[in-house]
Every structure is written in structure tokens, then in C-alpha cells.
C-alpha positions as CSV (number, residue, x, y, z in Angstrom):
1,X,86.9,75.5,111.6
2,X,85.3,75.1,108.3
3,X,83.4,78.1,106.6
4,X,81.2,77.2,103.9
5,X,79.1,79.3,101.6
6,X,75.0,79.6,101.3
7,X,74.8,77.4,98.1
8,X,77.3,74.5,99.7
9,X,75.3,74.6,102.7
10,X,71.7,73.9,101.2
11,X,73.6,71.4,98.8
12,X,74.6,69.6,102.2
13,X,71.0,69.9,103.6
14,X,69.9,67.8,100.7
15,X,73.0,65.1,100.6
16,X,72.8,64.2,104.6
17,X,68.4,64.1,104.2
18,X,69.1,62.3,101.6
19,X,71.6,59.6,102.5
20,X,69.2,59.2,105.5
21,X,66.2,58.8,104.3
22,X,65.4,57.0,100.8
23,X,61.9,59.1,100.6
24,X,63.2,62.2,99.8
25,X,64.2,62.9,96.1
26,X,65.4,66.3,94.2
27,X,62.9,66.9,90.9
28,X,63.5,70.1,88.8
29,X,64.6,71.2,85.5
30,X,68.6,70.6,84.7
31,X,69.0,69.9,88.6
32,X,71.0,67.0,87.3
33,X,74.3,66.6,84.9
34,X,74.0,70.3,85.0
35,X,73.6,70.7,88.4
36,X,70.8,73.3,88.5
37,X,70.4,76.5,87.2
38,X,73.3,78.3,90.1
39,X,74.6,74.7,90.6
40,X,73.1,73.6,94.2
41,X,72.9,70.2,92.9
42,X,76.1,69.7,91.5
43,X,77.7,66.2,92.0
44,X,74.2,64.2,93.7
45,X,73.6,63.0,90.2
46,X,76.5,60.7,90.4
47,X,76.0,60.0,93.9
48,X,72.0,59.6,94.2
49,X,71.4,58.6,90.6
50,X,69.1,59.6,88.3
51,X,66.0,57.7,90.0
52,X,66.4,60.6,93.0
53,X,67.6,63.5,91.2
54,X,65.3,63.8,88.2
55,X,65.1,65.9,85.5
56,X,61.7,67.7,84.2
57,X,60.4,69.5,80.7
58,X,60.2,72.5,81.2
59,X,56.9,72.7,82.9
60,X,56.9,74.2,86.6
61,X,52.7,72.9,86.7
62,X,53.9,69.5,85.9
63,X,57.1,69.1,87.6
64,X,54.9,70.3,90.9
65,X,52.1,68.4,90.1
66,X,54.5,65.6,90.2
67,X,55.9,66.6,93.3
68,X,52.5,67.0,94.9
69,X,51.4,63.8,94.3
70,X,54.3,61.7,95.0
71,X,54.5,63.6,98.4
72,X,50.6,62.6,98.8
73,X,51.4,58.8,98.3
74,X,55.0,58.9,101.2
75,X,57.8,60.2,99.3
76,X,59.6,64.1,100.6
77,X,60.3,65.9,97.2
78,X,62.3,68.2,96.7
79,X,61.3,70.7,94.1
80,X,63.6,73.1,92.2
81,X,62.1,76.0,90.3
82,X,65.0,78.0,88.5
83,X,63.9,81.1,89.6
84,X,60.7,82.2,92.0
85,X,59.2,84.2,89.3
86,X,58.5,80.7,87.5
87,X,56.1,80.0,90.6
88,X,53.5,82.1,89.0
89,X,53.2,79.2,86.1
90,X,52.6,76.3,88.6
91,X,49.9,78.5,91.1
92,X,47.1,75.9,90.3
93,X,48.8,73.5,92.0
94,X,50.8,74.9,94.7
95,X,47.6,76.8,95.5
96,X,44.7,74.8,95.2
97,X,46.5,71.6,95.3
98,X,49.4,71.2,97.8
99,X,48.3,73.8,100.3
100,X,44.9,72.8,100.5
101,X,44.9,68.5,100.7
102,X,45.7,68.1,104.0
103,X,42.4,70.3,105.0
104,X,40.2,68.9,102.7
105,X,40.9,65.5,103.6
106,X,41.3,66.2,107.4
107,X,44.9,65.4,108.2
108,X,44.1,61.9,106.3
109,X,46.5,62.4,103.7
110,X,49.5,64.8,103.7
111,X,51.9,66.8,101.2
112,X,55.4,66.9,102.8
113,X,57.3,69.0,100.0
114,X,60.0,71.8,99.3
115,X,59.8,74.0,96.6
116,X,63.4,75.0,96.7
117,X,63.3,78.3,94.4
118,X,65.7,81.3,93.8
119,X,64.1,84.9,94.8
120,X,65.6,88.7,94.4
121,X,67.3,91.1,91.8
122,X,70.4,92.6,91.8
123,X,72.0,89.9,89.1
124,X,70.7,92.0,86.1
125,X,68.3,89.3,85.1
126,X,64.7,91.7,84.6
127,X,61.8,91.5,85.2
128,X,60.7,88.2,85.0
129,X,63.7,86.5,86.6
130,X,64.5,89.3,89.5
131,X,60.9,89.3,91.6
132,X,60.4,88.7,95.4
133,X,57.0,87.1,95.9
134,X,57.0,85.5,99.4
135,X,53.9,87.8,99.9
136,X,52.3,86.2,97.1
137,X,52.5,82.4,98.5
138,X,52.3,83.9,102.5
139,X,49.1,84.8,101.8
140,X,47.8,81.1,101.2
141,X,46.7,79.1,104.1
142,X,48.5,75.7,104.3
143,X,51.9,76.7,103.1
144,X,54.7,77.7,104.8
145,X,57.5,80.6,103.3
146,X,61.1,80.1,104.5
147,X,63.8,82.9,103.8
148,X,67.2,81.8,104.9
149,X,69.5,84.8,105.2
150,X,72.7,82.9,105.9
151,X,74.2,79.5,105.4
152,X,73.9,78.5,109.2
153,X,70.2,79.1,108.5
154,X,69.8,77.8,105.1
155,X,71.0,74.5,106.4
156,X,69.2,74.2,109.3
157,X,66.1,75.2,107.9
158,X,66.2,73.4,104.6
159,X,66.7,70.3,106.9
160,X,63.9,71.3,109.3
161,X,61.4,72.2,106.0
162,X,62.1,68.5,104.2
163,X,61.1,67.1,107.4
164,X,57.8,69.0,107.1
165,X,54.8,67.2,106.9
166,X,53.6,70.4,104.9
167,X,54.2,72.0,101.8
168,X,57.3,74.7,102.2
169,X,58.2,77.5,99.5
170,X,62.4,77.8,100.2
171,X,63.4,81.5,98.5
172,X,66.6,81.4,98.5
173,X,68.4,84.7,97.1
174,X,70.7,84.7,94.5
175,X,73.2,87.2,95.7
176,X,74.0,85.0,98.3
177,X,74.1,81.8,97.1
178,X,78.2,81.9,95.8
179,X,79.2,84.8,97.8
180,X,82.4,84.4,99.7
181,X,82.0,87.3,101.7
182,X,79.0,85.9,103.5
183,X,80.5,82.3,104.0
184,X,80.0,81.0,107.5
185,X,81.2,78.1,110.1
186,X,78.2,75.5,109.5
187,X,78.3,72.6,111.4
188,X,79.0,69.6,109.8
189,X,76.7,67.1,111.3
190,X,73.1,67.3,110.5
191,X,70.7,70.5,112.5
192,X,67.4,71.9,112.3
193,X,66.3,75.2,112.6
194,X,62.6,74.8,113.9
195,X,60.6,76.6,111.1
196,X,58.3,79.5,112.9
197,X,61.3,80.7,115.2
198,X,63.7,83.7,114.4
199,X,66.7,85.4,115.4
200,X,67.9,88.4,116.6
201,X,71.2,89.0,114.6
202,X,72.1,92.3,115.8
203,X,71.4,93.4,120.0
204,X,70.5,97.1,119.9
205,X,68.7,99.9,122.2
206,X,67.9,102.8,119.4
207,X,65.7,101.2,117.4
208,X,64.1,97.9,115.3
209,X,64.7,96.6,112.1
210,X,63.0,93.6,110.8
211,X,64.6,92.5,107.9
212,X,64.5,89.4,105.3
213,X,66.9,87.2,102.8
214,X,69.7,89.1,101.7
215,X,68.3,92.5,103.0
216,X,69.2,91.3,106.8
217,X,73.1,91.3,105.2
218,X,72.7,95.1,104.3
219,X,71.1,96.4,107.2
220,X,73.6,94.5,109.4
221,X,76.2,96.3,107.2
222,X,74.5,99.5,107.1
223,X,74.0,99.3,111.6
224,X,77.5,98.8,111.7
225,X,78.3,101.8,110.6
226,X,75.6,103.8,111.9
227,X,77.4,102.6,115.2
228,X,80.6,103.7,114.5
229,X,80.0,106.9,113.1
230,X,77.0,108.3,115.3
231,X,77.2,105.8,118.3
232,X,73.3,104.2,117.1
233,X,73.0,101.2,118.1
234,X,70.1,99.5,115.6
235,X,68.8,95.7,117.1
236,X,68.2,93.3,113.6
237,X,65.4,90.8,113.8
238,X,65.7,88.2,111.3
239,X,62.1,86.0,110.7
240,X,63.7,83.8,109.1
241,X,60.2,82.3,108.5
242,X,57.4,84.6,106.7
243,X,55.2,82.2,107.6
244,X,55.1,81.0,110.4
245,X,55.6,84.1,112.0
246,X,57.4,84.8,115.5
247,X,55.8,87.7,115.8
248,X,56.5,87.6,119.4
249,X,60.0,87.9,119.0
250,X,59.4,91.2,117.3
251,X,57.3,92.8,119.8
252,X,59.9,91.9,122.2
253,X,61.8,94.0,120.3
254,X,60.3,96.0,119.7
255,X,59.0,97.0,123.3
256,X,62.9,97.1,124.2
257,X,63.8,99.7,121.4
258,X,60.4,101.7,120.9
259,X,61.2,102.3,117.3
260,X,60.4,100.3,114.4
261,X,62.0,99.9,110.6
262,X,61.1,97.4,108.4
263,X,63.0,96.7,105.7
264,X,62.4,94.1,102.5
265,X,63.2,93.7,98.9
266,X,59.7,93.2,97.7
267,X,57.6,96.2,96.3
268,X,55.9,97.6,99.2
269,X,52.6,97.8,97.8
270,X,51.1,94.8,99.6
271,X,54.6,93.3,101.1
272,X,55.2,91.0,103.8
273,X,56.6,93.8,105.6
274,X,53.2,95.3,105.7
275,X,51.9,92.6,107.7
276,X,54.7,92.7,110.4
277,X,53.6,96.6,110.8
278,X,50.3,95.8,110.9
279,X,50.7,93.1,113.4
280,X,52.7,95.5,115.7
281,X,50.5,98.6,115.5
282,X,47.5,96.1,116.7
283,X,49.8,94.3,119.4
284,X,52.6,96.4,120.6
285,X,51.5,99.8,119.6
286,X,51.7,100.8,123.1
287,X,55.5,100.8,123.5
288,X,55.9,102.3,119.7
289,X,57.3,106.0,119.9
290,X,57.3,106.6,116.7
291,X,55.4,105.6,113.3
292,X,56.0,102.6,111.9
293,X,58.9,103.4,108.8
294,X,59.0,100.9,105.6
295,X,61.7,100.4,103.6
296,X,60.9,98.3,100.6
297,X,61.5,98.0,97.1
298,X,60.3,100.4,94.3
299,X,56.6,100.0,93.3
300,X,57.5,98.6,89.3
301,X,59.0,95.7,88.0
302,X,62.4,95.3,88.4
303,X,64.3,97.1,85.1
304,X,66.9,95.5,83.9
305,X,69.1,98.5,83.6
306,X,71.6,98.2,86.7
307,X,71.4,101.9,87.6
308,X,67.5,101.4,88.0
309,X,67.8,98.3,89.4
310,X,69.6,100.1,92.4
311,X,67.2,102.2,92.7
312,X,64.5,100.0,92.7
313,X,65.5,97.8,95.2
314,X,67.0,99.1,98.8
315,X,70.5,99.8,98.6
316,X,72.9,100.5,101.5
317,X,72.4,104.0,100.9
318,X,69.0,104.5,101.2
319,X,68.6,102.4,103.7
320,X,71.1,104.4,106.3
321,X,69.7,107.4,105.1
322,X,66.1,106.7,106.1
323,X,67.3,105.7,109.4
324,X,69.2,108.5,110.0
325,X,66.3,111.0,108.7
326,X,63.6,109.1,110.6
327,X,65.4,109.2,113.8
328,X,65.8,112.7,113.3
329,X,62.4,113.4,113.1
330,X,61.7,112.0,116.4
């Protein structure tokens, strides 16, 4: 049984769309003879050719104002920004274009895209190369926000996001992308994840946690051993999607454990995570039996220092210490 890692498994995604249908193309800068900036795209250069992977200047506005309006006239783009910080530069037109045409035009004309991009810290890179903004583009009507955690998923739901009639932001984290440790059996035929639908990775009866990207991989890590060495059994709900949300998966969680921890790599100020409690206190908060706990990244950007960088984003530590202090408290 084969075991592939997160970057080979969202290069497959692409190949087998690809080799299926001759709409879809990959657009971004150095995505081809380099092979992109972590090397997702190495080797469909000489298999696609340079008519369907294309490289851009280095303008995120115009390589998505391509993408928009090539997806607007039939084609599936696939758009690679280096690094999810660089979304910032192309806003106009992920913002007031892609997300909003279908509206305005009243289903008339679509914008089926992916804006593959890579999100998180922990590489060292600062603070303009290190940001988590899913929050940033969940907040806009008309996209969606994927977050694959693990290759399984980032297969199936690249797949399940190309085929889309919608605009899709794809954060994929860094730390997982060559990462051995987190290599999986992914099927080798083609799958979709349905976008809107998560996952409980962990079963549990203690408590909650609702965790994203590479953050699901800790707490997992950190529950383990919370289970060994006190016996606490934590359930892990993975969105998988920010938006969509199942937010009904959660409450079923929820309303099985009674406790509630959400955990995410994005400053808390205004995170994701924020909605999910919010969402919970006004639908479930009947079943909560205890306050809703955050666990989120450090309001500032992210230093480039690696000793700060720990401590701005959650680590393992301070993740299975918060557990263990709020469950004390209760």
C-alpha cells in the first residue's frame, strides 16, 4: 500500500484533473521549469506543456485577473500564489471580481477557479511570508476557503474545489507539504472530498477540539498523550472547509463532549476560530459546560526569530497545557 506525502498528493489532484479535462490549466509564477516555489508542480511542464502550465510576472493582480477572466469565458484555472500573504496584492480582484460575478450577473456567467496558495509559519520565513489569513477571504461572500490538513484530504478536496463552479482559496501549509512523518495511503484513482463536509479525526468523551491545517496534526499529537498519561480522551473535529462550514458536525460534538477548545494558527483577534465559538454559543450553548477556550496564535506578526516564532504560534506545549489547566478549572 502506497503512502504518499501532502505536496505529491495535491501534485496528483492536478495531473489526473488535468489529463481529464483540457479546461483546466495551472498559471503562477515559476510553477513551471521550476516547479513552483515548494515544487508542487514539478514535472507537468514536460508533460502538459507550456500552453497549460504557464508562467506569470511577478504580479499576483494580474496573474488573477487572468485567471478570473479565463474562468469567466469556460476554462478551470488553477492559480498558484507562492505564498498566502501575496493574496493581499491581488484583493481587488479576488474580492470585487471573482467572488462577486456570479451574483451580479445572476448565475449567467460563472468563475470556476483555485487559488492554490501556501499559508502558516514555522519555516522562519517572517512576517510577510509566515501569515494565516483564511479569515481574511472567509469573510467575503462568494468564495469558498479550503484547508486540507492531510494528503487523503488535500487530494480529495483539491479535486472536489477544481470542479467548483466557484471561486476556491486552497491554503495549503508549508510544514506539511514535504513532511514524511505525515505521509499517508491516498488512493490512487481519482476522489472527491465534497467541499462543506468535515471529519472527525479523533473519537473522544472529555472534550472538543476544533482544529485547522497543520494545527489538527498537533492537537492529534498533543490528545495522544493527554490519553496516555491522564486517561483524557479529547474528540478532534477537522472543518476541513472554513467556508462552507459544517457547523453541524461540531455541535454534534460538541453536545456529545460538553466541552469546547478551539485551536488555530491565525492571530486570535478576529480568527476563524472566533466564528466557530460564536456559532456554538448561539446554537449549542445549551449542552456547553464550560466556556468556550481559544487557542490561537499570538496577537503580532509573526517574528522571524525562531524562538518567538514558537511563541507566537501554538506549539504542542501550550496547547496540552491549556487543556490540562482548563479542565482543571471545571
Amino acid at each position: 500500500m502506497r503512502e504518499i506525502t501532502y505536496l505529491e498528493a495535491i501534485r496528483e489532484a492536478m495531473q489526473q484533473v488535468m489529463r481529464i479535462n483540457p479546461d483546466v490549466y495551472l498559471i503562477g509564477e515559476d510553477v513551471a521549469q521550476y516547479g513552483g516555489a515548494f515544487g508542487v508542480s514539478v514535472g507537468m511542464l514536460e508533460e502538459f506543456g507550456k500552453e497549460r502550465i504557464r508562467n506569470t510576472p511577478i504580479s499576483e493582480d494580474a496573474l488573477i485577473g487572468v485567471a478570473a477572466g479565463s474562468a469567466v469565458t469556460g476554462m478551470r484555472p488553477i492559480a498558484e500564489i507562492m505564498f498566502s500573504d501575496f493574496i493581499t496584492i491581488a484583493m481587488d480582484q479576488i474580492v470585487n471580481q471573482a467572488a462577486k460575478i456570479r451574483y451580479m450577473f445572476g448565475g449567467k456567467a460563472k468563475v470556476p477557479m483555485v487559488i492554490r496558495t501556501a499559508g502558516g509559519g514555522g519555516t522562519g520565513a517572517a512576517a510577510q511570508h509566515s501569515q494565516s489569513l483564511e479569515a481574511l477571504v472567509a469573510h467575503i461572500p462568494g468564495l469558498k476557503v479550503v484547508m486540507p490538513s492531510c494528503p487523503y484530504d488535500a487530494k480529495g478536496l483539491l479535486v472536489a474545489s477544481i470542479n467548483d463552479d466557484n471561486p476556491v482559496i486552497f491554503i495549503e501549509h508549508k510544514l506539511l507539504y514535504k513532511n514524511k512523518k505525515y505521509a499517508e495511503h491516498v488512493p490512487e484513482e481519482i476522489y472527491e472530498i465534497p467541499l462543506g463536509k468535515g471529519e472527525i479525526k479523533r473519537q473522544g468523551k472529555d472534550l472538543t477540539i476544533v482544529a485547522t491545517s497543520f494545527m489538527v496534526k498537533k492537537s492529534l499529537e498533543v490528545s495522544e498523550k493527554l490519553s496516555e498519561e491522564f486517561g483524557i480522551e479529547c474528540e478532534i473535529v477537522d472543518p476541513r472547509t472554513v467556508r462552507p462550514l459544517d457547523i453541524e458536525l461540531i455541535l454534534s460534538s460538541v453536545k456529545k463532549t460538553g466541552r469546547l477548545v478551539c485551536v488555530e494558527e491565525a492571530c486570535g483577534f478576529g480568527g476563524f476560530m472566533g466564528e466557530v465559538a460564536a456559532q456554538v454559543a448561539q446554537f449549542g450553548f445549551d449542552w456547553l459546560d464550560a466556556p468556550i477556550v481559544r487557542i490561537t496564535g499570538k496577537n503580532c506578526p509573526v517574528p522571524y526569530s525562531p524562538i518567538l516564532e514558537n511563541e507566537m504560534i501554538p506549539s504542542h506545549d501550550r496547547i496540552r497545557n491549556t487543556i490540562l489547566e482548563f479542565l482543571e478549572r471545571i
